[in-house]
N, C-alpha and C positions, 0 to 999 in steps of 0.2 A: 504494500500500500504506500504511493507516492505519501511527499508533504499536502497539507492543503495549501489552498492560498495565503491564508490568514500566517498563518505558520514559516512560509517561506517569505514574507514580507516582515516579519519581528525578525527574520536572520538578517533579509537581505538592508535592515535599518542596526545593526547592529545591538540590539536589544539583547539579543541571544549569543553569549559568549561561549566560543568552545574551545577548551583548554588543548585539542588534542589540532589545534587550528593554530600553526605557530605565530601570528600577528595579533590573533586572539589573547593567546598565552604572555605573549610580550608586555599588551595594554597592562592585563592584571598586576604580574610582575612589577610592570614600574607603579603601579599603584602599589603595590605592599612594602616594596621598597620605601616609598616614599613615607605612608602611615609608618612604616619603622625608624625611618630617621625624624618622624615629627615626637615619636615617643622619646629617641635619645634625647631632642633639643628641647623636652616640657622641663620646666626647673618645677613643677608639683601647684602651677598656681591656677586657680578654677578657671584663669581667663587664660589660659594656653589648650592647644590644640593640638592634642588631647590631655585633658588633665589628669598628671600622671600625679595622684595626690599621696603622698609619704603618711604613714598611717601613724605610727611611732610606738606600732606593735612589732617588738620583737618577733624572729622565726625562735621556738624553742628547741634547746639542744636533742639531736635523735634518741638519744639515751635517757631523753626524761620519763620517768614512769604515769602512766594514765594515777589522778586522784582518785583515791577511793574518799573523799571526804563527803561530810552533810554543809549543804548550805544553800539558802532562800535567796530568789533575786525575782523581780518583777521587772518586767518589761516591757520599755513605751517604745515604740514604733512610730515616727511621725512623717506622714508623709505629704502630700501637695492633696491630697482627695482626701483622703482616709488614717483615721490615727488608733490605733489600738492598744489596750494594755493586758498583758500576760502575768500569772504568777509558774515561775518552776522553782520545784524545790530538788536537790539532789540528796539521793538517801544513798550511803555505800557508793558511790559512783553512778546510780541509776538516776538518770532525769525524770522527773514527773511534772505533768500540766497540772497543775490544780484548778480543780472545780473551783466556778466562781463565786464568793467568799458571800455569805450570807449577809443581804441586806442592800445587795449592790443587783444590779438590772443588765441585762447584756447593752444595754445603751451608753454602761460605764466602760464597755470591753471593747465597742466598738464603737466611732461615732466619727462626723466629718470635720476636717481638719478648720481650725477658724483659720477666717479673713482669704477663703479662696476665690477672692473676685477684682484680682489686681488692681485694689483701691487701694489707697494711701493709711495702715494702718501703724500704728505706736508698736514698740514690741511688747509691751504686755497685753494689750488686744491679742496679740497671738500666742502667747505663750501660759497669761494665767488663766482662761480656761484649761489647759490644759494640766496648769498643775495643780488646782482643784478636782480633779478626775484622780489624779495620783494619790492625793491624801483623802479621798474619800477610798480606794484601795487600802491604803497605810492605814487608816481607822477600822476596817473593818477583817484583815489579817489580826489573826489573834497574837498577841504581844509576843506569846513563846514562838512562834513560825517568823517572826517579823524580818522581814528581808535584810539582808547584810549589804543588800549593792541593790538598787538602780539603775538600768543598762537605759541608754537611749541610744536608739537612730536614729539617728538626725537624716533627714533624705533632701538636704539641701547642701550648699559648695559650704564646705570647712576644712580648717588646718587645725590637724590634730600635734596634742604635743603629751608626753610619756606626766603623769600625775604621780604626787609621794602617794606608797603605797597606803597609808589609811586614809588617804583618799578616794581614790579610785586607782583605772586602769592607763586610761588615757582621758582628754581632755578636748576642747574645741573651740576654737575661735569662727565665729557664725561670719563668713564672706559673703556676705549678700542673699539674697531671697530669689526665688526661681519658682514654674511654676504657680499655679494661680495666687500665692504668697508672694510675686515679688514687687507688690507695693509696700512689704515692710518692712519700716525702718530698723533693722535689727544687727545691723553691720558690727561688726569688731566686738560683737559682746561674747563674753567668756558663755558658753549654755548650760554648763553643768553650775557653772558659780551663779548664775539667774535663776536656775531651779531650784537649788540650794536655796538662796536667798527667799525664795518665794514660798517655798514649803516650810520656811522659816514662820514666814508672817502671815501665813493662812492658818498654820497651827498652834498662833500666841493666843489664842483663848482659853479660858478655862475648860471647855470638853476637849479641848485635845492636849491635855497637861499633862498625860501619860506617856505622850509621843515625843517629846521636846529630846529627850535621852537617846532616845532609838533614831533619831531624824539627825541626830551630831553627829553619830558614829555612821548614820549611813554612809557605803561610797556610791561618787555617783562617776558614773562612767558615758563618756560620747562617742560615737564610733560611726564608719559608714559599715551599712548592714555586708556589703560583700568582702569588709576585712571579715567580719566576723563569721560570715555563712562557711569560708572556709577551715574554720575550725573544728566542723566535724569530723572532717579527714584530716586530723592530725592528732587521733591517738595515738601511741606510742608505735603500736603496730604498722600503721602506716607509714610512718618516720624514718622507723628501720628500714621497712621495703622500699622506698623508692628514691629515689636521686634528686628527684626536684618536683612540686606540688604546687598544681596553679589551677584555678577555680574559672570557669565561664558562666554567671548570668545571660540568659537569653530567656528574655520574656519578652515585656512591653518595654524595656528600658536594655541596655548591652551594657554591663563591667565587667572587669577579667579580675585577677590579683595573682601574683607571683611575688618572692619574697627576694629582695634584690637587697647589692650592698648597698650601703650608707658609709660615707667617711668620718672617724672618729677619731678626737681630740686626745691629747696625754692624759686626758681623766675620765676616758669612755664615753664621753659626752657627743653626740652626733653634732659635726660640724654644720654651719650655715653661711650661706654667702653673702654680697653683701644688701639685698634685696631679704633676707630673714627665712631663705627657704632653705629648706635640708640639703644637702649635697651629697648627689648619687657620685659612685664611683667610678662611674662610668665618665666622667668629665676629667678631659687631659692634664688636669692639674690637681689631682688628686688620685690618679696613679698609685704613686708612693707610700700613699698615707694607710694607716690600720681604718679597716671595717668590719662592716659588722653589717648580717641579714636582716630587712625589716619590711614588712609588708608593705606595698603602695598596691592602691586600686586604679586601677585604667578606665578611668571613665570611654570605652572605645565607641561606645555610640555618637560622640563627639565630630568623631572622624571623619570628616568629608569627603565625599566621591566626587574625584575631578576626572580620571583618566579612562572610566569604564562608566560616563554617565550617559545615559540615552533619552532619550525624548519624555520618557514614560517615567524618567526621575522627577519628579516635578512635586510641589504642596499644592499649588493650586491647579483644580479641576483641567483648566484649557490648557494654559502658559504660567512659566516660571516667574517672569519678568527679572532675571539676573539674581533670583537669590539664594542664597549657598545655603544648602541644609545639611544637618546633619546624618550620619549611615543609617542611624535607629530608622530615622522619617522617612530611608528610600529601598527601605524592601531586607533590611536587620532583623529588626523589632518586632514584636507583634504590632504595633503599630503601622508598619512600611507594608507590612504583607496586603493588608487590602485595599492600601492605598496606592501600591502600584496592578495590582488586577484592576482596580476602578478604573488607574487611568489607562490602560491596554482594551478595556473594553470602550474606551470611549476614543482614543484609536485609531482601532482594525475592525470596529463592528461598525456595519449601518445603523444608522439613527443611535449608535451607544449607549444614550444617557438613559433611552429609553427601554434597551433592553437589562442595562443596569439599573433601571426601576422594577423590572421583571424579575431580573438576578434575587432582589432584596425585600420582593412578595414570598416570591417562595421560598427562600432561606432564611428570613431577617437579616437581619443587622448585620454584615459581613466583619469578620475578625478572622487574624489568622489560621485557627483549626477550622473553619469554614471552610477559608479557601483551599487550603489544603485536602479537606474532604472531597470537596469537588474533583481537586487532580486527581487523587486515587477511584474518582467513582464510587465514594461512601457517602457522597450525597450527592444524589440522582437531580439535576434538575428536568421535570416532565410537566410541562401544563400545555394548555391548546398554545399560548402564546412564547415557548420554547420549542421548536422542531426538533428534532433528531442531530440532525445538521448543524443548527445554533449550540445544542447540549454538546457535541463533540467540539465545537469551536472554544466553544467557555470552557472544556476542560482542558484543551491546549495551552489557552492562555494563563488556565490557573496552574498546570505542570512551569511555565512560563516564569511564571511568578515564585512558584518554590524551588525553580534551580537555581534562580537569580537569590533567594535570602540563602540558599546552602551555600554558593559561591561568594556572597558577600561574608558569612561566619567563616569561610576558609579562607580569606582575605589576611581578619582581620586577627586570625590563631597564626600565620601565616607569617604578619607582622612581628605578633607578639614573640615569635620563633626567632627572629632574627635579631629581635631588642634583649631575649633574655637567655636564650640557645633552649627551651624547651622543647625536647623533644629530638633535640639533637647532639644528644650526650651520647660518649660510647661509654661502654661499660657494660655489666653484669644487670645494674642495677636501673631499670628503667625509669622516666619520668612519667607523672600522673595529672591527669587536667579532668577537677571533679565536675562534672556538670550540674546546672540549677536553671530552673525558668524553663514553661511549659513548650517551649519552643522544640526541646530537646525530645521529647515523647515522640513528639510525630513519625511514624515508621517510617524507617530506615534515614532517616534526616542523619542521625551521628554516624552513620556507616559512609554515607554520601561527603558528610564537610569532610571526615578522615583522610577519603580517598582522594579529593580538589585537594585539600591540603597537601597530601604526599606531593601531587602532581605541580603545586605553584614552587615547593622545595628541592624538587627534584635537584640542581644546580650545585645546592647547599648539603643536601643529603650524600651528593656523590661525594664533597670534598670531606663529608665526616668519614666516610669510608661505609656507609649507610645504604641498605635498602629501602628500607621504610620509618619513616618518625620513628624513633625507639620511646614510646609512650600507652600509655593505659588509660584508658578512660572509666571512671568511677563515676556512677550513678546510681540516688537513691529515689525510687518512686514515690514512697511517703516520707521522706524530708522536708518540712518544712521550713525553710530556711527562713526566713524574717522571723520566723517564732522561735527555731529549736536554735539556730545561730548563738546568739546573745548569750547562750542556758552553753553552752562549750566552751566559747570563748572566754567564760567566767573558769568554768571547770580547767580550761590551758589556765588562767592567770590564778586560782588555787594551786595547781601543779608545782607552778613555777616558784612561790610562797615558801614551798615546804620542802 
């Protein structure tokens, strides 16, 4: 069976990249090339491209043994939609969710993030609702369970810096507001020392004059949730096993983390330049000097597509009108997935918008496993106003559309290969890149990026003396990482304690 027409017009507009196409193969390359020299040149600041942000969480020695200790933490979650609070308690080294604590409503557990309407808000409009939510948890934890830490995500740009330990873990200076928050004025403030402060003075009343004790000794810790997700694959056991351990998010959003050096001063202290940002070691003038591993997260969704961009990269419906977006928005993300079907069907199809109104009767709301259902024909579209003909067409273009987010996740592991050598280690002992974000479920999606990936490294692989990435991929179906994250990441900084 020939191409259709539809089909040979996305090749013949370059839409449709084929790695086994040597001009094809070229494009990409100099695009991964280039996202890996933008990663060398990020000095870790939210406004660089890609923000390569220094976490100021240590990697922990392989020899450290997993905690078997008991300890309570609750966990806030804040993100630009939606902000949530968790209690985990660890008994023996075993994490547990705790049911939610009598007297409190799931409207305490779960609820929408204030000031999301990029209006001009104060930072306590935004920040004490939300720690009135906290101490209404802290009042209703019975005294003997009362959490020892306070974990927050912050899901906004911050520079994190290492906290004295009866404090917390780490720490956070809030850069700016993003998402439907970024009319608030909340720049330069410390976030753990504002919550501090505020759970201070929401609990100077006489009913909360039990908690004044418990609330001093709390630590309270800030963190981005993908330093922390990748702490569940860094029990002891996994430590041992493999050579080097790096995490891919792919959801609706793209971050990576790998634990890269840092340069450090005569008193172990991670150097800064003269701009106040941490200094990787990978900059020629720090060479010489002692380091030391510490997690930075890759904001890679950041990442702009210049050299493999086609007609059908676009945010807006018709025309781009020159503006640069980021990889999440063009076919990454779960975001990009239906926004580049949308625009292929409006395109390569007669009347488009119209059969993209038909598209969205009979499926809904188009999102990524949608469209992805379509390619595989796990969801049929059949109505009198879908032909045969149209249904084969729209599942071309939605295969279309999921080769284009595989080859953009192999881009951008691709990149990450050449900025941190993952995966192209020789040795016994192979590297591991744990996956997170529903992106990854989609059958056969992780066997597809693996095998673009080998193909973009091919060059690189030869000079290791290498057939294929020397790497494992670790995935957990019921992980839930923004929740179970945070509950590890305390359990590594217990570990490290004792």
């Amino acid at each position: 069976m020939g191409l259709s027409s539809v089909l040979k017009q996305v090749i013949k507009d370059g839409v449709l990249l084929n790695l086994e196409v040597p001009e094809h193969c070229s494009r990409v390359r100099a695009e991964v090339q280039r996202f890996a020299q933008e990663m060398r040149t990020s000095r870790g600041s939210p406004i660089d491209i890609p923000p390569m942000i220094y976490s100021a969480v240590p990697l922990a020695p392989s020899t450290q043994r997993s905690c078997a200790s008991n300890f309570s933490v609750l966990i806030l979650s804040i993100g630009g939609t939606n902000t949530n609070l968790r209690w985990i308690t660890s008994h023996a080294g075993e994490l547990h969710l705790e049911a939610l604590p009598l007297g409190l409503t799931p409207a305490d557990a779960h609820f929408n993030s204030p000031c999301n309407d990029n209006l001009s808000h104060g930072a306590l409009e935004f920040v004490e609702p939300i720690a009135q939510k906290v101490l209404r948890w802290l009042t209703q934890i019975p005294l003997a369970q009362f959490p020892q830490h306070l974990v927050i995500s912050w899901g906004f740009p911050q520079l994190n810096y290492a906290l004295p330990k009866a404090s917390g873990i780490t720490g956070a200076i809030a850069c700016g507001m993003s998402k439907g928050q970024s009319g608030v004025a909340i720049t330069d403030a410390h976030i753990e020392e504002l919550f501090r402060q505020l759970l201070a003075d929401l609990a100077s009343g006489n009913a909360c004059m039990a908690l004044r004790k418990p609330l001093q000794q709390l630590r309270i810790s800030v963190q981005n949730d993908t330093i922390m997700a990748v702490h569940r694959y860094l029990e002891a056991e996994n430590r041992q096993k493999f050579h080097k351990i790096g995490l891919m998010i792919l959801g609706t959003g793209v971050n990576v983390t790998t634990a890269e050096p840092f340069v450090l001063d005569q008193r172990g202290r991670v150097l800064e330049d003269s701009e106040g940002f941490a200094m990787h070691a990978v900059q020629p003038e720090a060479r010489k000097q002692s380091v030391q591993d510490f997690w930075i997260c890759y904001e890679a969704g950041r990442l702009q597509v210049s050299e493999t961009r086609a007609k059908c990269d676009r945010l807006h419906p018709v025309r781009d009108k020159g503006i640069v977006a980021d990889i999440e928005e063009l076919g990454l993300g779960g975001i990009g997935f239906p926004r580049i079907f949308a625009n292929l069907i409006r395109d390569y199809m007669p009347a488009g918008e119209r059969v993209l109104e038909f598209v969205r009767e009979e499926v809904g709301e188009l999102n990524a496993h949608r469209v992805c259902d379509i390619a595989k024909a796990k969801l049929m579209l059949q109505s009198d106003r879908i032909t045969p003909v149209l249904a084969a067409e729209l599942q071309e273009l939605a295969q279309v559309t999921l080769y284009r987010g595989i080859l953009r996740a192999a881009e951008v592991l691709s990149a990450v290969s050449l900025y941190s050598g993952l995966g192209l280690h020789q040795g016994e002992q192979a590297d591991a890149l744990a996956l997170e974000g529903s992106l990854w479920t989609i059958p056969d999606f992780q066997t597809e990026v693996v095998r673009l990936w080998n193909k973009l490294l091919q060059n690189e692989l030869g000079e290791a003396g290498l057939e294929k990435l020397n790497l494992v991929l670790l995935h957990e179906d019921d992980y839930n990482a923004s929740l179970m994250g945070p509950a590890y990441f305390i359990r590594q900084f217990d570990a490290a304690r004792r």
